[in-house]
C-alpha positions in Angstrom: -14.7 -21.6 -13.2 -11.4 -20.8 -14.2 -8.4 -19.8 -11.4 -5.9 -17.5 -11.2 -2.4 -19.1 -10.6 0.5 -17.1 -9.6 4.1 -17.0 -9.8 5.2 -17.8 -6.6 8.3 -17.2 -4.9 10.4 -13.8 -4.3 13.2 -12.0 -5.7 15.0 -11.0 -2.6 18.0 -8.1 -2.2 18.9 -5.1 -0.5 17.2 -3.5 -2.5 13.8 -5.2 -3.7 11.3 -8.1 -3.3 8.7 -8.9 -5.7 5.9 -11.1 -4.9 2.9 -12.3 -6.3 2.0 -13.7 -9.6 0.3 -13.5 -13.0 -3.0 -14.4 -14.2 -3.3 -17.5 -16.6 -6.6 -17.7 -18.8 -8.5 -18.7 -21.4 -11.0 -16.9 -22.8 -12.9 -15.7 -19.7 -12.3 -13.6 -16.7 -11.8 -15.5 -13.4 -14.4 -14.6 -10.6 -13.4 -12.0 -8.1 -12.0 -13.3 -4.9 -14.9 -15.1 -2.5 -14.9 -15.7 1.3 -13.7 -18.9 2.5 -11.3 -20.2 5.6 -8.1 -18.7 5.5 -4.7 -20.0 5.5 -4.2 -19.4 8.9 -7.6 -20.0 10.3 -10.0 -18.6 12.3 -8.7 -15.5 14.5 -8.4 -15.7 18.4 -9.7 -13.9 21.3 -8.4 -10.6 21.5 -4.9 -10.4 23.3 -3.9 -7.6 25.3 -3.6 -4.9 22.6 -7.0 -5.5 21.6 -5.9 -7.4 18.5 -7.3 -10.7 17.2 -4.8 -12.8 15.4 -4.5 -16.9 14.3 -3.1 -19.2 16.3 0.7 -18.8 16.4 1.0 -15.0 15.9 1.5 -12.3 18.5 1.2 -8.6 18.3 3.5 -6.1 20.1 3.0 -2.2 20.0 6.3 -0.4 18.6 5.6 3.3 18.6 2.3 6.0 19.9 1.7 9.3 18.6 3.4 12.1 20.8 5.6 9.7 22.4 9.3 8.6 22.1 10.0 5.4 20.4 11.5 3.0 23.1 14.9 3.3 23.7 15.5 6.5 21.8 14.8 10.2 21.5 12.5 10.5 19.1 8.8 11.2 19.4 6.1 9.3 16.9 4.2 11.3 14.5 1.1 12.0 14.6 -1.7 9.8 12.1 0.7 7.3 10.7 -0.3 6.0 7.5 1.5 4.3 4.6 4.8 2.5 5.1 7.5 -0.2 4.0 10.2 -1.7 5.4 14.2 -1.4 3.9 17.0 -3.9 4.6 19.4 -2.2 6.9 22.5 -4.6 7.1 21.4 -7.7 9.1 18.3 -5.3 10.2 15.7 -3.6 8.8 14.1 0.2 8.6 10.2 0.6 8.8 9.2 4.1 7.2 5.2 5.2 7.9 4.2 8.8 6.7 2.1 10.9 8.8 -1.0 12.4 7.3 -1.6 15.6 9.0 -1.4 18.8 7.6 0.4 21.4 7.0 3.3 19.4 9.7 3.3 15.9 7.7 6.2 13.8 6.3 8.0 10.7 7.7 9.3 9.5 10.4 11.4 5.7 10.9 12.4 3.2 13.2 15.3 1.0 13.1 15.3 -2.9 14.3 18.2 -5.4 14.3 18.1 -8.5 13.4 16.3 -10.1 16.4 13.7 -7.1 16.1 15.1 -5.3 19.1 14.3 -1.2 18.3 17.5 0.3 17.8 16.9 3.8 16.6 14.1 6.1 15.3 14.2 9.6 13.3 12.7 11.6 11.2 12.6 11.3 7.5 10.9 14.4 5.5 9.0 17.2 7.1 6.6 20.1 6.5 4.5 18.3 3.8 1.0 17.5 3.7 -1.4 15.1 4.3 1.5 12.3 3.7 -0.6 9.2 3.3 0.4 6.7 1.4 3.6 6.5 -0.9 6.0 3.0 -2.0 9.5 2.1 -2.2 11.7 1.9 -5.2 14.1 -0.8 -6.0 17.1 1.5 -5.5 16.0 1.8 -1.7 13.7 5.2 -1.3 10.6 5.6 -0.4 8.0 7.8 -2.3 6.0 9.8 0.5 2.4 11.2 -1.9 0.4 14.0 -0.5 -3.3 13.3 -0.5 -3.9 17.3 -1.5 -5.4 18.7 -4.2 -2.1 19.4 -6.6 0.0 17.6 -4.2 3.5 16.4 -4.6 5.7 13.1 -4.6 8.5 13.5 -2.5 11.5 11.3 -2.9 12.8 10.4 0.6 16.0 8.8 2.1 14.6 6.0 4.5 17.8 6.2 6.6 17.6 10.1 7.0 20.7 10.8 5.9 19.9 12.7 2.1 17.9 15.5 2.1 14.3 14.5 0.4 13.5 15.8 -2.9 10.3 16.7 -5.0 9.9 15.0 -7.9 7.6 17.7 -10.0 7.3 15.2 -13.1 5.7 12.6 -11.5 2.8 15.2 -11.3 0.6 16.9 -8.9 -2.9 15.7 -8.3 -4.4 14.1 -5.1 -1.6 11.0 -4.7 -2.3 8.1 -2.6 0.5 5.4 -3.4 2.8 4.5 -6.0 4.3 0.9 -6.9 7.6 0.1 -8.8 7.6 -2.1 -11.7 11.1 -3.0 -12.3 10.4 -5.0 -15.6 8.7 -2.4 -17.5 11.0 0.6 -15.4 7.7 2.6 -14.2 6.1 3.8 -10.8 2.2 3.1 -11.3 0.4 5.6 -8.8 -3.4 6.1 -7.8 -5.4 9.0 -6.9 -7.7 9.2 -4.3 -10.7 11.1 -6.3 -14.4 10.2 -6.9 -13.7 10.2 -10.4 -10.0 9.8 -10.0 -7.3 7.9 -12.7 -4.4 5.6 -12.5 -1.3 7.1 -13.6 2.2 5.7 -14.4 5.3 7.6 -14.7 8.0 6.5 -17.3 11.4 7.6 -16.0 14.0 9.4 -18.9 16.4 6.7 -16.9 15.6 4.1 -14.3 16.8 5.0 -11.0 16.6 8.9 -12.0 12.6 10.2 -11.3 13.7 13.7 -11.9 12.3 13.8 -15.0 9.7 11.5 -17.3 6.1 11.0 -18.4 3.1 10.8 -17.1 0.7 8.4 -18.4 -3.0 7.8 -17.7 -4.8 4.4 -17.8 -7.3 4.4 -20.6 -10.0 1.7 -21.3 -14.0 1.4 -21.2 -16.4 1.4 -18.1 -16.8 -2.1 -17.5 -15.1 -3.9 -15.0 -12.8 -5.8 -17.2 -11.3 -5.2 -20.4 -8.1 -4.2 -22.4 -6.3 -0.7 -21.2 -3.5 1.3 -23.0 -1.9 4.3 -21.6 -1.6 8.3 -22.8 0.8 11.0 -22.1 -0.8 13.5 -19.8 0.0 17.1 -21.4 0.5 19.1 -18.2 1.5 16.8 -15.1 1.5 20.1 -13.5 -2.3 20.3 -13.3 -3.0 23.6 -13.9 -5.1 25.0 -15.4 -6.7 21.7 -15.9 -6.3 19.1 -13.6 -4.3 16.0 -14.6 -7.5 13.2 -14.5 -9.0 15.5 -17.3 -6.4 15.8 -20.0 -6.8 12.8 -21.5 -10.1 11.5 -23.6 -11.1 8.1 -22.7 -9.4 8.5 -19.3 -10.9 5.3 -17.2 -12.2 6.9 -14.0 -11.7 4.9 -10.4 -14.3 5.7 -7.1 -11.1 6.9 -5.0 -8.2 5.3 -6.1 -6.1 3.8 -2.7 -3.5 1.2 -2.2 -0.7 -0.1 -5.1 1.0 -3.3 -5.2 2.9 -4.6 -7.5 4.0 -8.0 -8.1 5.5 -10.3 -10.8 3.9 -8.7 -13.9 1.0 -7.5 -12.1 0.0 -4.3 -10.2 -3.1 -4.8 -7.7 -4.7 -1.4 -6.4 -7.8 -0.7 -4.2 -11.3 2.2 -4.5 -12.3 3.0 -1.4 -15.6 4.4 -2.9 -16.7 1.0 -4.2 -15.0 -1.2 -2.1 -12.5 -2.9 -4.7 -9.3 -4.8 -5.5 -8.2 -3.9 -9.4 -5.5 -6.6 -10.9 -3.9 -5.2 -14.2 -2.6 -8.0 -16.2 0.6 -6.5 -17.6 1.9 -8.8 -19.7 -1.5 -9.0 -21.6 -2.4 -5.2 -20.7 -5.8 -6.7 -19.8 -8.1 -5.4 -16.2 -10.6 -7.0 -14.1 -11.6 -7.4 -10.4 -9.3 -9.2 -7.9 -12.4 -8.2 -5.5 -15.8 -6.9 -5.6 -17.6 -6.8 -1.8 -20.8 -6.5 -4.1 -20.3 -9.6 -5.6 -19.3 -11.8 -2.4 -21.3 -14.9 -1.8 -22.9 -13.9 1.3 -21.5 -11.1 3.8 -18.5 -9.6 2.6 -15.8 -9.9 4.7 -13.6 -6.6 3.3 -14.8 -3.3 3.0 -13.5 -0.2 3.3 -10.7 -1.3 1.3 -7.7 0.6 1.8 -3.8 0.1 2.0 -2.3 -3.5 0.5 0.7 -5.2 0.3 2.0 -8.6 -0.7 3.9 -11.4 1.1 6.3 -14.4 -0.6 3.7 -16.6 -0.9 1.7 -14.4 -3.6 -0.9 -13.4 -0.6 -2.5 -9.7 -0.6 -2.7 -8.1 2.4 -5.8 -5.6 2.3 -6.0 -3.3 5.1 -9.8 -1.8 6.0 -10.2 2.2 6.6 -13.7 1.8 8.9 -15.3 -1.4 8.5 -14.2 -3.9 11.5 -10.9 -2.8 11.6 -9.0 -6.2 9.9 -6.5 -6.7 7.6 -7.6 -9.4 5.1 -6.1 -11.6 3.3 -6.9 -12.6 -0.6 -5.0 -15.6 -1.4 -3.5 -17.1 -5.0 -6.9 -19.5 -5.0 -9.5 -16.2 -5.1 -10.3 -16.8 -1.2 -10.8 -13.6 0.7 -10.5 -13.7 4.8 -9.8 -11.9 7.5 -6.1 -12.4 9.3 -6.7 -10.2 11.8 -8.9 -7.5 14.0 -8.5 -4.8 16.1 -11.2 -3.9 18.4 -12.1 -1.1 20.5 -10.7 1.3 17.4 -14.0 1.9 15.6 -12.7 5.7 14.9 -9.9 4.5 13.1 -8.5 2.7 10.6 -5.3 0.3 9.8 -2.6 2.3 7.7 0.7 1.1 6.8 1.3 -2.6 6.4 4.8 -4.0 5.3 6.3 -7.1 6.0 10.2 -7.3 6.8 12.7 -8.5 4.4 12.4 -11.8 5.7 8.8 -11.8 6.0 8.8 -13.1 9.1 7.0 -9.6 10.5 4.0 -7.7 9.9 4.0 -3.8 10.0 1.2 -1.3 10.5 -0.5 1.1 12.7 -3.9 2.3 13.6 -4.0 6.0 12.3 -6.1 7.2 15.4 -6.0 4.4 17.8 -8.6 4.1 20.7 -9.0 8.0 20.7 -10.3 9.0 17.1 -7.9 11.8 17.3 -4.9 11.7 14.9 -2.9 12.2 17.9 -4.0 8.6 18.9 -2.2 7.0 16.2 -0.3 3.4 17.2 2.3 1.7 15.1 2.1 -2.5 15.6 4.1 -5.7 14.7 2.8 -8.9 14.0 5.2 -11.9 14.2 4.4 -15.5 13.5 4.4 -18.3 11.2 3.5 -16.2 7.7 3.6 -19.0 4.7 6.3 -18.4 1.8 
């Protein structure tokens, strides 16, 4: 059975890594990703947050909903969701949107470079239903309502420029958005039952005040070639964007967005699966399937991803058993690590640092089920490059 190999290494700046890889074949599709052992091996007993990790790693709480951030001022939002983390000098910025409505938005916190919390503030506010979003390579994050007609707001990670909504990149039910600096377009998802994925073509990198909006089209199988189509009216109205376009391919609640060396990943919560689109060869087909695992799957609910230096995806569960998994370069899908006693919730936000060295993410509703519950972790250990 063929493999897919990827690109490895990272492109590292102040203003962008890229990770991952591309797929090589022949003339078949390689299988989706199947459970085996992990990297990092089998996961602990739960330490003292609850949270199961391999040996070597160790989890720290930075934030809770309602309270201040230690060592500041500023109180957590509530139901933190999607995130990333900026280079700040020899520091770094973690961003994570809050997915309440009608008081969303963003809200930061500050590390140097030993980790040590040095500030927290807000970054947009009075959206709605913020959930997930992604960074650019000019250093802003994209903060997506999950709303019906709902905006992308273009945010300043460091608070200090006022956030602005960029109408062109549409307004349907967002999720997250990825940057593809090669091609110089944000892919996005939406989180519909019959839902599309979308990229916007900037007039000018850098500049997402105005552009077009594509739509993804290609048959109903599970692999294939795609091409993309303008969308007529990004605006929605009257017709809503994922119905503009004939031959539209439709996605069971489009989810998380990552892009990487010439190919974007994204996940569908409805049908618990990973997406790779081949760019290079503008080719689709499963990364994962948790109908097609041998045996029990060991993702579902698949949710927010992210990528580290080594090419790893990082797939974070919404219900399920609470883990972020791991799907390596070699198709192996495992879990890296588990919260427990959090069965209302579910894991939002994950982002590794600049130097990946730390894992980022939070539990949207924490040991209460109540979006006021939310808790906002780091992960620090030995992560592979």
């Amino acid at each position: 059975m063929e493999r897919r190999t990827f690109l490895r290494g990272a492109v590292i700046g102040t203003s962008v890594a890229t990770f991952g890889g591309t797929l090589m074949r022949g003339a078949a599709y390689a299988a989706p990703a199947q459970p085996g052992p992990g990297p990092y091996g089998a996961l602990g007993a739960a330490d003292a947050r609850g949270i199961q990790l391999p040996s070597g790693f160790t989890s720290r709480i930075i934030a809770r909903s309602g309270q201040t951030v230690a060592g500041t001022s500023y109180t957590w939002h509530n139901a933190p969701d999607g995130g990333a983390c900026f280079a700040d000098g020899t520091g770094w910025i973690y961003v994570s949107n809050s997915e309440i409505s009608p008081n969303g938005g963003v809200g930061a916190v500050k590390f140097n470079s030993s980790g040590t919390i040095t500030g927290a503030h807000r970054v947009l506010s009075n959206t709605r239903q913020n959930c997930a979003g992604g960074k650019t390579p000019w250093n802003t994050w994209l903060s997506c309502e999950e709303v019906s007609l709902g905006y992308v707001y273009e945010t300043d990670p460091w608070g200090v420029n006022a956030a602005t909504r960029r109408d062109a990149m549409g307004r349907f039910k967002h999720e997250a958005a990825a940057a593809d600096p090669v091609r110089k377009v944000i892919y996005l998802t939406e989180d519909e039952s019959n839902g599309c994925f979308y990229r916007f073509v900037p007039s000018t990198w850098g500049n997402l005040s105005s552009g077009t909006l594509q739509v993804l089209k290609a048959g109903t199988a599970t692999s294939g070639s795609f091409t993309w189509a303008n969308v007529p009216d990004p605006d929605g109205a009257p017709t809503v964007t994922r119905d503009q376009v004939s031959g539209a391919k439709r996605f069971n609640g489009g989810e998380g967005c990552h892009y990487a060396n010439d190919t974007v990943w994204f996940t569908t919560k409805g049908d618990n699966r990973v997406w790779q689109l081949n760019l290079t060869t503008n080719t689709y087909e499963l990364a994962y399937d948790d109908s097609l695992v041998s045996g029990s799957a060991p993702l579902s609910g698949v949710d927010n991803v992210t990528g580290s230096s080594s090419g790893d995806l990082f797939v974070a569960e919404d219900g399920g058993n609470m883990e972020i998994c791991i799907i390596t370069p070699d198709d192996v899908v495992a879990p890296f690590l588990r919260i427990n006693g959090q069965s209302g919730s579910e894991i939002t936000g994950p982002a590794f640092s600049p130097n990946g060295q730390r894992l980022y993410f939070s539990s949207q509703r924490g040991t209460t089920g109540s979006s006021s519950g939310g808790i906002t972790y780091e992960v620090t250990g030995p992560f592979r490059s």
